[in-house]
C-alpha positions as CSV (number, residue, x, y, z in Angstrom):
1,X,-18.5,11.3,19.4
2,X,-22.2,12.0,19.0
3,X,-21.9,15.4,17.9
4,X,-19.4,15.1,15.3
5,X,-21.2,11.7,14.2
6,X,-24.3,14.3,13.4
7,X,-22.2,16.5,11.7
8,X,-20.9,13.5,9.4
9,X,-24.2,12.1,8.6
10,X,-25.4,15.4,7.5
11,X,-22.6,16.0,5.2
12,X,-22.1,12.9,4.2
13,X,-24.2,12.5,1.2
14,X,-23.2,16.5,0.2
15,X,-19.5,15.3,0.4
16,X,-19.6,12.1,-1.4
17,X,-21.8,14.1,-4.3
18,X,-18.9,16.3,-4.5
19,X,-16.7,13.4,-4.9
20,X,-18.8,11.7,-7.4
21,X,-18.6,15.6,-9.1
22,X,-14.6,15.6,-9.2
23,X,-14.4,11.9,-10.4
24,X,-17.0,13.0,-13.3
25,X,-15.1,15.6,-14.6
26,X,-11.9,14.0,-14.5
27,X,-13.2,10.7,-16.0
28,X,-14.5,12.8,-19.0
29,X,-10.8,14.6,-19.1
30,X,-9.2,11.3,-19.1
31,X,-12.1,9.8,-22.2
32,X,-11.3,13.1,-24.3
33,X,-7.4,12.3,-23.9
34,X,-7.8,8.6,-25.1
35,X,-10.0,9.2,-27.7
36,X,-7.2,11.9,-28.4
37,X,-5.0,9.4,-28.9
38,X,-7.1,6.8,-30.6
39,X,-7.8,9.3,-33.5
40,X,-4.5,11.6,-33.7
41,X,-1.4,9.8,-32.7
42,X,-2.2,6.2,-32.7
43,X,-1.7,3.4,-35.8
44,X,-4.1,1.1,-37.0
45,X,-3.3,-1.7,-34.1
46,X,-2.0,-0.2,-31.6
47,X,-4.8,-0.2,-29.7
48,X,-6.8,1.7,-27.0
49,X,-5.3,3.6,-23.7
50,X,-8.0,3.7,-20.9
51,X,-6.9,7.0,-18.9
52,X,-10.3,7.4,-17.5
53,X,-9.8,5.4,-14.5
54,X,-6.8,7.3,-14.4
55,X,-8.5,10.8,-14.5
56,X,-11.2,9.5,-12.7
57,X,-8.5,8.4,-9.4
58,X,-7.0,11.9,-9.7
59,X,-10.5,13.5,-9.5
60,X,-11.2,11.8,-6.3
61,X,-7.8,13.0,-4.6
62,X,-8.7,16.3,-5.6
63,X,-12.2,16.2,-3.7
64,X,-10.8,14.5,-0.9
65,X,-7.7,17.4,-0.8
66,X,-10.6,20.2,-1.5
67,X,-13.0,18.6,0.7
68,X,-16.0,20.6,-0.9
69,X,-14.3,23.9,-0.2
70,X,-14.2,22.9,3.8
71,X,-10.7,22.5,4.2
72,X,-9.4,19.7,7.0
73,X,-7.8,23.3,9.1
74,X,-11.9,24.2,9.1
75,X,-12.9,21.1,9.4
76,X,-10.7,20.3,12.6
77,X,-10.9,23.7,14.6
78,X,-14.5,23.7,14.2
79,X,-15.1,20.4,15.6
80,X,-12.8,21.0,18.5
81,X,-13.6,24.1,19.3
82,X,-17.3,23.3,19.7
83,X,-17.0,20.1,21.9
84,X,-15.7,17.6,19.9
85,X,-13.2,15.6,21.3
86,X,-9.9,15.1,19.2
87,X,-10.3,11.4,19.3
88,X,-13.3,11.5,18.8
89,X,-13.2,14.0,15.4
90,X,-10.5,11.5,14.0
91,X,-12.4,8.7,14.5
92,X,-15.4,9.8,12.8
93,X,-13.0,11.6,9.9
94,X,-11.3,8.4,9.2
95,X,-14.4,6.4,9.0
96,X,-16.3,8.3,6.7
97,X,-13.7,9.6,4.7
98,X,-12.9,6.0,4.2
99,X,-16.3,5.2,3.0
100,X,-16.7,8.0,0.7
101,X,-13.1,6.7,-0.4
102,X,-14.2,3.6,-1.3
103,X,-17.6,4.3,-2.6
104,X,-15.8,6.8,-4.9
105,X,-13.8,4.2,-6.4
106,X,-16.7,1.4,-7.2
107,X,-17.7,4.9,-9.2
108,X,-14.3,5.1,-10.7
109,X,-14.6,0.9,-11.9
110,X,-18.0,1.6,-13.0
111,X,-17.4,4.3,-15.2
112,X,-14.1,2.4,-16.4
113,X,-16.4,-0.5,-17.4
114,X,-18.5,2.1,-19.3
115,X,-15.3,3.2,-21.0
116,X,-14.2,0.1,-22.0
117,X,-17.7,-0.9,-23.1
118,X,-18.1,2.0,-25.1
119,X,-14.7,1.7,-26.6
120,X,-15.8,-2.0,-28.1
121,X,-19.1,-0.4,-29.2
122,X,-17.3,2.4,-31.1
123,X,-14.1,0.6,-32.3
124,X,-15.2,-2.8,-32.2
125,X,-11.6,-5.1,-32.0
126,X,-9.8,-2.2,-30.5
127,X,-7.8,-3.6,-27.3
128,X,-7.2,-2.2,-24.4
129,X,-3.6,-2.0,-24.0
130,X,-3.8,-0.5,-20.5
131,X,-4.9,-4.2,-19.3
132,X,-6.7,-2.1,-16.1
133,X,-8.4,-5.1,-15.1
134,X,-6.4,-7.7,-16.4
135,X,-6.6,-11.5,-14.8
136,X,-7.8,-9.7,-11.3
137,X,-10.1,-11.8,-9.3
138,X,-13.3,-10.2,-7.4
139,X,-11.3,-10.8,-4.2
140,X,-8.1,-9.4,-4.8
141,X,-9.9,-6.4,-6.4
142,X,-11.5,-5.7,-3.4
143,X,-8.5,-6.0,-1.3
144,X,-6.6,-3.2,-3.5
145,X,-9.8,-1.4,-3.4
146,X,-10.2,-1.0,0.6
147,X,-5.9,-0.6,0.3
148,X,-6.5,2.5,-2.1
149,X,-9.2,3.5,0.4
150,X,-7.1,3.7,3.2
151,X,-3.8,5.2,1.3
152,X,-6.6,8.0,0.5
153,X,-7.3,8.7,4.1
154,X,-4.1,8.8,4.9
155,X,-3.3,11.5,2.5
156,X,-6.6,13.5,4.1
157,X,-5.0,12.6,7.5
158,X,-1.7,14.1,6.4
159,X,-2.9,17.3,4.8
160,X,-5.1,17.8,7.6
161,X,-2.0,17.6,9.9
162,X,-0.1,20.1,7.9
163,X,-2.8,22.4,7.5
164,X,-3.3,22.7,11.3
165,X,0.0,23.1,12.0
166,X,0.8,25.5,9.2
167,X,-2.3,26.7,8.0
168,X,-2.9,27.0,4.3
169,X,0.8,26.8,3.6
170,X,0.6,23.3,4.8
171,X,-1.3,22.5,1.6
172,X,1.9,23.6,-0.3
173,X,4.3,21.7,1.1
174,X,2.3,18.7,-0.5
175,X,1.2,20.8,-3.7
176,X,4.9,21.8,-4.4
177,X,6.8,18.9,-4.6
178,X,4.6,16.7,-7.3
179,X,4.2,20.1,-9.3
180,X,7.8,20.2,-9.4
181,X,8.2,16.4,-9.8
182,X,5.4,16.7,-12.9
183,X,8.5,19.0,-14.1
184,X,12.0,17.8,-13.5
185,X,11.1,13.8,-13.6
186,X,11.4,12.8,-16.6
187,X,14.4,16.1,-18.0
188,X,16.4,15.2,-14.7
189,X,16.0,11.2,-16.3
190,X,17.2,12.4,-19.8
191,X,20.0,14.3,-18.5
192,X,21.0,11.1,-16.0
193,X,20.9,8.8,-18.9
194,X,22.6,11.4,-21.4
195,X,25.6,11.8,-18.4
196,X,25.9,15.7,-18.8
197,X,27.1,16.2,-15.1
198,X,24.5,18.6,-14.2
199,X,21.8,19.1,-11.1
200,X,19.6,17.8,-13.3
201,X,21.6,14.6,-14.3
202,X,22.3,14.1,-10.4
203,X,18.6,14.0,-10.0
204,X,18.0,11.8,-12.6
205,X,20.4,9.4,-11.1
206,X,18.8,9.4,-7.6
207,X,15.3,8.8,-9.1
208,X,16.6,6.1,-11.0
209,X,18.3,4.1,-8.4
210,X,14.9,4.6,-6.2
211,X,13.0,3.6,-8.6
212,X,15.4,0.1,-9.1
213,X,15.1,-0.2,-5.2
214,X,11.5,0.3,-5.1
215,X,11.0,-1.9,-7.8
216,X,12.0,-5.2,-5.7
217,X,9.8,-4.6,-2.8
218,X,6.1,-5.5,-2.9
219,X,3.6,-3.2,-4.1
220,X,2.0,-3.0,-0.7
221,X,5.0,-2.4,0.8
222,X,5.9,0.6,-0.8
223,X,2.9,2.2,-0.8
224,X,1.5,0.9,2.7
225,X,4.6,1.3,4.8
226,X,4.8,5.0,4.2
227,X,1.0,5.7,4.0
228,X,1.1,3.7,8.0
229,X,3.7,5.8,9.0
230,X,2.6,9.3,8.2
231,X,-1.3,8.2,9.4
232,X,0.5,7.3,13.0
233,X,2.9,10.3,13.1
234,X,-0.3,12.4,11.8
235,X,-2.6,11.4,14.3
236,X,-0.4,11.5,16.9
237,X,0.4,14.8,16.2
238,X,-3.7,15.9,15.4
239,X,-4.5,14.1,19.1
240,X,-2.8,17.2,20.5
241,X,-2.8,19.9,18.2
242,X,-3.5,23.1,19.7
243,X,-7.2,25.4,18.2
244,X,-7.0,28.1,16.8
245,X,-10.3,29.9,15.6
């Protein structure tokens, strides 16, 4: 493991700067759309909608999907092919991707904090409806912070499965399906509720009653369960993947 361990210390910090870059931009993104909101659609009252910790999480999937334009296929051929051992690669991967993870996210609270301090500088008795950080104690919070870690490796461990098996086209079969979700949720909802009969409607009506069945299992559960499942499959499937250079 000493090789790739080399490998990872020297990138580390280049990685993680990247990260910090992709949370940066999209916590900015997420600041413009509240104060958006604030100023063009929203009463007197109604209050203030944090989306920068929203922007900010969707920045940080992006650098870990981009991985500073090394994508995982690179990333896991080249380690291989020069002497790394496959356990030894994924050992190291999950690791540090895990801390860059999770030091990515203290970015993402502290920049939230700056948000919402700003946002009682600026529009002093304006509430923050979004309630982000709510009753929360400093233990649970780091609990759901190391979870959100680890459901963000497991979506590096996923791609980087799909990508060695299919190459760049394994990046699709992720990209695909939430573009077209972003799309047909919420038309295939109206059309459920509205009964018209159509695709559309019949769609609706699935992602309605998985919704109602998601909704009375645990949090954890529904996110963890899954994100354990395809880590496992993933790395089993990684821990004999053939190179190809």
């Amino acid at each position: 493991m000493t090789y790739n361990f080399n490998i990872a210390r020297r990138l580390f910090w280049r990685e993680l700067a990247f990260i910090a870059l992709c949370i940066g931009i999209g916590w900015l993104c997420g600041v413009a759309v509240s104060t958006a909101l604030v100023y063009f659609l929203f009463e007197p009252g109604d209050g203030y909608v944090s989306m920068g910790a929203f922007f900010g999480l969707l920045g940080l999937f992006v650098a870990v999907v981009a991985c500073r334009n090394q994508n995982a296929n690179t990333r896991y051929h080249l380690a291989v092919s020069m002497g790394q051992s496959r356990r030894g690669y994924l050992a190291t991967e999950i690791i540090v991707k895990f801390l860059q993870c999770l030091l990515g996210l203290v970015l993402v609270g502290a920049l939230t904090l700056l948000e919402l301090g700003a946002v009682n500088l600026l529009f002093p008795g304006l509430a923050d409806v979004s309630a982000l950080l709510g009753e929360i104690g400093a233990g649970e919070l780091a609990v759901v912070a190391c979870g959100t870690a680890l459901v963000f490796v497991a979506i590096d461990l996923v791609i980087t499965a799909l990508m060695v098996r299919f190459g760049m086209k394994g990046f699709f079969i992720v990209f695909i399906p939430i573009w077209l979700n972003s799309f047909l949720a919420s038309p295939s909802i109206h059309a459920a509720e509205e009964n018209t009969g159509s695709i559309l409607a019949a769609l609706g009506h699935f992602l309605i009653w998985a919704a109602d069945v998601l909704s009375a299992a645990p949090p954890w559960a529904v996110v963890g369960v899954p994100a354990l499942l395809l880590s496992v499959i993933s790395i089993l499937y990684l821990l004999r993947a053939p190179v190809k250079l």
